[in-house]
N, C-alpha and C positions, 0 to 999 in steps of 0.2 A: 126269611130273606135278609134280615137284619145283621142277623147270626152269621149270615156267611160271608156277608159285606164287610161286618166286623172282621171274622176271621184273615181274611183276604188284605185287609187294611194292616194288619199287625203282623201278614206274612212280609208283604211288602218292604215294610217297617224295619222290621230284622234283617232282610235282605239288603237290604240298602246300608245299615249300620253296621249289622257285624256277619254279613256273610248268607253265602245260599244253607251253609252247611248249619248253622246256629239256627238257620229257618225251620229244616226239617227237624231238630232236635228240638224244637219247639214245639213243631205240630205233634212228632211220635210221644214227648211227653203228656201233650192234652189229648192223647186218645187212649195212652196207657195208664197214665195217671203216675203212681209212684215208680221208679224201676233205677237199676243199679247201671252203672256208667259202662261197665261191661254189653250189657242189654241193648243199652243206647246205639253202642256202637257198633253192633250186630246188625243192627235194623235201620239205622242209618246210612251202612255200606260206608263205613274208614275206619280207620285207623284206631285204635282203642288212645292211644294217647293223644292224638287229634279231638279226640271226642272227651277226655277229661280236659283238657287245654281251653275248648268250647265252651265247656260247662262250666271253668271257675272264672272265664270273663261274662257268661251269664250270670253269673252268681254274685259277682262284683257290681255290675247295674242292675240287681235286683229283682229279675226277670225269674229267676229257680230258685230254689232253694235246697239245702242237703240236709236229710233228716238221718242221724246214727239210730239204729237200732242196735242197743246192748244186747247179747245172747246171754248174757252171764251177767253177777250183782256188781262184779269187780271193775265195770268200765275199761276195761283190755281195751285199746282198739284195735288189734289185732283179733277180735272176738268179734267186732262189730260188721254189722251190715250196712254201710250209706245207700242212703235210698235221695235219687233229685224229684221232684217234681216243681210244677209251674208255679206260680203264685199270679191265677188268673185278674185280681182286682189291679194287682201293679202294671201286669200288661196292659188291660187297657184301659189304667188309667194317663197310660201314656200316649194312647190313640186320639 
């Protein structure tokens, strides 16, 4: 009961600060876990450049975070795969 009172609190939270749309891209991160901004914005229903625009003022108040996966030893990032996910402790340590 806690858990959902929490969740609910930090859906709120985002909504009120930065949008209905940074809400959902928060919840589909804490159900998916790691996933590519593409992904996001598939399952979010907008705009793929809406939803990196989302993601890097998420990223800016420290709510996500972008993990590169190198394919290759070279660091390409044309090789690479960014992956967002949540960083649960900062959420809600802001609750």
């Amino acid at each position: 009961l806690l858990h959902c009172f929490r969740d609910r609190i930090v859906h709120r939270m985002l909504t009120s600060h930065h949008g209905l749309a940074a809400a959902r891209i928060v919840s589909i991160l804490q159900m998916k876990g790691h996933c590519e901004s593409d992904t996001i914005a598939d399952d979010a229903l907008m705009p793929a450049k809406e939803a990196r625009e989302i993601l890097h003022k998420l990223h800016k108040t420290g709510y996500v975070d972008l993990c590169d996966m190198h394919l290759t030893k070279t660091h390409n990032s044309g090789t690479a795969i960014y992956l967002w996910e949540v960083k649960q402790d900062r959420l809600y340590k802001n609750v």
